[in-house]
Kinemage of the C-alpha trace (Angstrom):
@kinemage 1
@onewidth
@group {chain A} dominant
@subgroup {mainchain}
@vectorlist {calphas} color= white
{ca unk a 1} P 73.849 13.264 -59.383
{ca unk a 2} L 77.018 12.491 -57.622
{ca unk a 3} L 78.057 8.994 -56.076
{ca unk a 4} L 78.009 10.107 -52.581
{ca unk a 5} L 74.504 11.686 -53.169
{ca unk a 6} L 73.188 8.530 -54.700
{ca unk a 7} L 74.807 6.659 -51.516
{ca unk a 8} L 72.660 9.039 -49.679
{ca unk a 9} L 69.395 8.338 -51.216
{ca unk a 10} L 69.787 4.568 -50.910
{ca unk a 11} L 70.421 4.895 -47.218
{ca unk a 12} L 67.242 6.766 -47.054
{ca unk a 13} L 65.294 4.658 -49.002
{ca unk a 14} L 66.207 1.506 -47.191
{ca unk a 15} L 65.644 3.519 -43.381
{ca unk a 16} L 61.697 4.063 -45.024
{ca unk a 17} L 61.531 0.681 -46.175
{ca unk a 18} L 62.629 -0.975 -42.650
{ca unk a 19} L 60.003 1.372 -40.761
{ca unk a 20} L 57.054 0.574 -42.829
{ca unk a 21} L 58.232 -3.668 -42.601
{ca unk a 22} L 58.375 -2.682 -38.388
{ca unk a 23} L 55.014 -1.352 -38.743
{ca unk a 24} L 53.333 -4.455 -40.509
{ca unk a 25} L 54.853 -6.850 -38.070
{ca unk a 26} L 53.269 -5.031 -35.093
{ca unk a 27} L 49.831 -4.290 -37.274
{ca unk a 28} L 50.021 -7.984 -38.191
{ca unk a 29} L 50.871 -9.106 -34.329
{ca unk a 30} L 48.137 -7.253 -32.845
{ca unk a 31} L 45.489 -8.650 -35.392
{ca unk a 32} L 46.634 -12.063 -34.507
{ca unk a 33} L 46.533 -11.295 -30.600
{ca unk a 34} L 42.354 -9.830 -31.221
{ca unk a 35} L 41.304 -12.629 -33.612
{ca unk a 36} L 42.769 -15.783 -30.742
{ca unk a 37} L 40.369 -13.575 -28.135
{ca unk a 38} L 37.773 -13.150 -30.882
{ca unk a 39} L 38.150 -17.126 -31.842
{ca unk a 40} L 38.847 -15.607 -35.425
{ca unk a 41} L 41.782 -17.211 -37.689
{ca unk a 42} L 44.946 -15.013 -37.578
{ca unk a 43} L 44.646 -14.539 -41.234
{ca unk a 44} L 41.087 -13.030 -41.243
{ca unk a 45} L 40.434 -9.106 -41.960
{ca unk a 46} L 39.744 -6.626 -39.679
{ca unk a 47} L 36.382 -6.545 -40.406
{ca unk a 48} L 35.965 -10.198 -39.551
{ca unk a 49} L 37.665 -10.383 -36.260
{ca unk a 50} L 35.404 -7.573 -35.297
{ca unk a 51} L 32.128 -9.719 -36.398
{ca unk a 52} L 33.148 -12.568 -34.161
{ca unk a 53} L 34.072 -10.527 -31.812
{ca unk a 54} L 30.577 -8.795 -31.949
{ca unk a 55} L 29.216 -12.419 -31.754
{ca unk a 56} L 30.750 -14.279 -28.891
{ca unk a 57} L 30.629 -11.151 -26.721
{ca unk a 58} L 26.956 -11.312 -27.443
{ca unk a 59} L 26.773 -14.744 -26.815
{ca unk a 60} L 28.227 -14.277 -23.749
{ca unk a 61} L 25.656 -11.546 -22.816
{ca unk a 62} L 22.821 -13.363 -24.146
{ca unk a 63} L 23.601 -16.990 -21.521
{ca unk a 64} L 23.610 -14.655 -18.329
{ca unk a 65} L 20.322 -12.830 -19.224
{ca unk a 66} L 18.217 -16.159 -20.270
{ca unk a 67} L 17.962 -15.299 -24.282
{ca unk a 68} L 19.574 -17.972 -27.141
{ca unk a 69} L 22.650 -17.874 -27.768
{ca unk a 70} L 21.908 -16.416 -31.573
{ca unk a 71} L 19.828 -13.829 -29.981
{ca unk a 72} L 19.968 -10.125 -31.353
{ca unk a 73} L 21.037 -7.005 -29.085
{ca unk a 74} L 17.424 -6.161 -29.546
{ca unk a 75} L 16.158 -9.108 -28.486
{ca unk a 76} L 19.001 -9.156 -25.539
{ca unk a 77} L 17.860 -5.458 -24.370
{ca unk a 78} L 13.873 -6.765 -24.235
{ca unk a 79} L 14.578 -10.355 -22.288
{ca unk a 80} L 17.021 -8.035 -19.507
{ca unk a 81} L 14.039 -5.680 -19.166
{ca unk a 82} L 11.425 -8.146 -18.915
{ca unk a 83} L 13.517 -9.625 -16.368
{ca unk a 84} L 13.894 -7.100 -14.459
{ca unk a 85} L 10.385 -5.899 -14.641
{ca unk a 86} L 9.231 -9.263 -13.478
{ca unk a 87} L 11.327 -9.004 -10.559
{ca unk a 88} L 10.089 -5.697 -9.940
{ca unk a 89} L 6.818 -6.680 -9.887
{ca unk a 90} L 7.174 -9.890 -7.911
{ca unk a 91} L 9.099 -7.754 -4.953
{ca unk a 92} L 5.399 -5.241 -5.030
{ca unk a 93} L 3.055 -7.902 -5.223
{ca unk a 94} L 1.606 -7.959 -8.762
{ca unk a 95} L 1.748 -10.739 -11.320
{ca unk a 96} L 5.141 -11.003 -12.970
{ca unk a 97} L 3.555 -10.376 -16.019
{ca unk a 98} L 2.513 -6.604 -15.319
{ca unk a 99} L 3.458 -3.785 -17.036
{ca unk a 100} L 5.340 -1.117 -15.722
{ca unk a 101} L 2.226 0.802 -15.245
{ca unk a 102} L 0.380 -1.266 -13.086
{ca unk a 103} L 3.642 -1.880 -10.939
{ca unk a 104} L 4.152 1.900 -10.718
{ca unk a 105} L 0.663 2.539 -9.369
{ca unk a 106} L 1.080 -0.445 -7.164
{ca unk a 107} L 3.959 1.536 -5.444
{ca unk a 108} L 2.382 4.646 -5.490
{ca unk a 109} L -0.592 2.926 -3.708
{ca unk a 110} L 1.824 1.155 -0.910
{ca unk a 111} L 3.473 4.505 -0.094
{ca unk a 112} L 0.870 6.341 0.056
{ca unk a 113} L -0.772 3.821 2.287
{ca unk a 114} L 2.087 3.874 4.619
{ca unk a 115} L 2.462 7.165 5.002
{ca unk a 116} L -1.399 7.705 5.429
{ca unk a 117} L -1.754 5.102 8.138
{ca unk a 118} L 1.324 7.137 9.725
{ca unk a 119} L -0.489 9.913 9.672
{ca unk a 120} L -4.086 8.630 10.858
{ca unk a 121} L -5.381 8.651 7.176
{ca unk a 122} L -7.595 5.781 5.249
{ca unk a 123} L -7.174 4.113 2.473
{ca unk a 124} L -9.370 5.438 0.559
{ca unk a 125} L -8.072 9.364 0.880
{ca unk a 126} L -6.343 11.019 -1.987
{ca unk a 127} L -2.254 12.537 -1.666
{ca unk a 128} L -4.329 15.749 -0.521
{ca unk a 129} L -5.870 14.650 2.128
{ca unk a 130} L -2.899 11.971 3.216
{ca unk a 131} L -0.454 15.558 2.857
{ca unk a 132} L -2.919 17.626 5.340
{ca unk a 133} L -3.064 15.374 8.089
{ca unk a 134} L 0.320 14.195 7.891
{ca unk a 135} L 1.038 18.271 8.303
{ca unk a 136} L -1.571 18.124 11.043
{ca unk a 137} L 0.537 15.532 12.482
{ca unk a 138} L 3.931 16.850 12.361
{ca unk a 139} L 2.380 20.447 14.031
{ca unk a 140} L 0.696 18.543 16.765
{ca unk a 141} L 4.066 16.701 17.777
{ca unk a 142} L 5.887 19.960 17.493
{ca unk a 143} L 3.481 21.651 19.633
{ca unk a 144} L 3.588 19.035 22.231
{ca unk a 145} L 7.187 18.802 22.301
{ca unk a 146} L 7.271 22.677 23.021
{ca unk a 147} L 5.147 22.200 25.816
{ca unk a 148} L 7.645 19.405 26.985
{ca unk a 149} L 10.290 21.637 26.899
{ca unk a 150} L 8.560 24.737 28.800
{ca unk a 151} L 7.542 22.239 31.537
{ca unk a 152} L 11.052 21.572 32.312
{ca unk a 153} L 12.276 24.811 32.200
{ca unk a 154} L 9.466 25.509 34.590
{ca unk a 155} L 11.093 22.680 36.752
{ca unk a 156} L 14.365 23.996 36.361
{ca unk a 157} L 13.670 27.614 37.127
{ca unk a 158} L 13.804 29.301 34.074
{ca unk a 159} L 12.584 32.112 33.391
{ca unk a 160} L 11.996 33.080 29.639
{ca unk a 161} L 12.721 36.565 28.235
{ca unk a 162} L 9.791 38.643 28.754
{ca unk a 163} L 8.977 42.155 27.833
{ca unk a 164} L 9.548 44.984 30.411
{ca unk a 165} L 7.718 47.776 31.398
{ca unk a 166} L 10.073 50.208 29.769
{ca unk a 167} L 9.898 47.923 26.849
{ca unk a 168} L 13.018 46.264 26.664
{ca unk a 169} L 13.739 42.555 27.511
{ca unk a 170} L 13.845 41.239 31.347
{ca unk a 171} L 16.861 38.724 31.551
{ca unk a 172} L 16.327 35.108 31.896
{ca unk a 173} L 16.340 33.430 35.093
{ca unk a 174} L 19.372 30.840 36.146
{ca unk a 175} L 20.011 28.220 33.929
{ca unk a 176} L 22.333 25.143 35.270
{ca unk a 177} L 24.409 24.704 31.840
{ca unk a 178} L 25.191 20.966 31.100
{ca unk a 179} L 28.596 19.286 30.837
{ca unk a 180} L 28.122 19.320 26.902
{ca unk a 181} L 26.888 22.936 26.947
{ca unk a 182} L 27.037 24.673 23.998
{ca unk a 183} L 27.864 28.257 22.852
{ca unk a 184} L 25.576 30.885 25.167
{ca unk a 185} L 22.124 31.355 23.295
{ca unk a 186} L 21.745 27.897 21.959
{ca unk a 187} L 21.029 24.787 23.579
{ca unk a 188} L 21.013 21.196 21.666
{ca unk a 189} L 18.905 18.569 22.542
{ca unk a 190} L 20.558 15.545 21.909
{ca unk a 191} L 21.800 14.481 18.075
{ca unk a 192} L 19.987 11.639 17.516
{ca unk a 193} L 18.037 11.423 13.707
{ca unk a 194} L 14.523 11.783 14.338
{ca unk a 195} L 12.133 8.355 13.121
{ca unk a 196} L 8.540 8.232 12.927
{ca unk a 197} L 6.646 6.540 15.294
{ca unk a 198} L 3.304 5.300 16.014
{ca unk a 199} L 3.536 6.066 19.419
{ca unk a 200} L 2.813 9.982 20.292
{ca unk a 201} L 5.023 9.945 23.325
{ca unk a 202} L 7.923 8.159 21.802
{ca unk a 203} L 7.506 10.696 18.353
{ca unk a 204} L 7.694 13.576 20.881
{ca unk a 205} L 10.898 12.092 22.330
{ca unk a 206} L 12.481 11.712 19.578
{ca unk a 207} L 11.909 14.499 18.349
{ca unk a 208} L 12.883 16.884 21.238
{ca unk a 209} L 16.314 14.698 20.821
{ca unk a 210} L 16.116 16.363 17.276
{ca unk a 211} L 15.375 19.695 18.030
{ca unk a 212} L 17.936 22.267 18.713
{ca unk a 213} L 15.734 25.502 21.104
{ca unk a 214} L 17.180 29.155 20.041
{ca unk a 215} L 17.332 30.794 23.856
């Protein structure tokens, strides 16, 4: 080997050397910037730093949920849900101590009872017989509201399509068109969301504010 090719291998060797020293100082910088958050010596291993990280986040965890400070992830997971089954429960009106069971059919008995006393059901019926009167319900107000709206176009002089002797369509009456009209063949009544209510004439109202007629 020639001087000026052993001059070359020397520089080489010295370039890896000073790369691999770069990357310990920045392997051993960021280990000492994880174990001061981890409250681990800068001198531990990897594998250290990561168990007391592992601990105080845990600890952490374990004060804002109401379990010890040693407490397991286990034991972290059942005090949350306990927790928040007891909360649960208290907001449905069973004893914090219920299980979920009991607090599901607790909710399942409060809807249902709201929705049957909506719809002129008793306590005592099951989701059948809530289901077909609430149906009942809805038709009745729909009818009504139809009726409403034929009234006024009775008041207003409309005339609705009817069939001819020749068996086409007569043409409807005059219609005054609103400010807000529109496109022809469609007429909206009003865009307010429809709410239940207890009282038939204010359900029909607000419903006919719902309802957009197909002339």
């Amino acid at each position: 080997m020639s001087e000026e090719e052993k001059k070359t291998e020397s520089v080489g060797s010295k370039g890896h050397d000073d790369w691999e020293d770069i990357g310990r100082r920045i392997e051993s910088q960021i280990r000492r910037e994880f174990a001061k958050a981890a409250g681990a010596s800068e001198t531990d291993s990897w594998d250290t730093i990561a168990r007391k990280a592992d601990a105080r986040i845990r600890s952490r965890i374990a004060s804002e949920v109401g379990a010890p400070p040693d407490a397991t992830w286990e034991d972290i997971s059942r005090t949350t849900e306990r927790k928040v089954r007891a909360e649960v429960a208290e907001e449905v009106g069973v004893r914090q101590e219920a299980e979920w069971s009991e607090i599901g059919r607790r909710i399942e008995s409060q809807v249902k009872a709201g929705l049957g006393s909506w719809a002129g059901a008793s306590a005592e019926d099951d989701w059948s017989t809530v289901g077909n009167k609430m149906a009942s319900k809805i038709q009745k107000i729909l009818d009504e509201a139809f009726k409403l709206d034929k009234r006024e176009d009775a008041e207003q002089g409309v005339t609705p399509p009817s069939e001819s002797k020749g068996g086409g369509l007569t043409p409807p009456g005059p219609r005054a068109k609103p400010a807000d009209a529109v496109p022809d063949g469609m007429r909206l009544r009003g865009t307010a969301p429809f709410v239940a209510s207890s009282d038939p004439a204010a359900a029909i109202a607000q419903l006919r504010r719902c309802i957009v007629t197909l002339r």
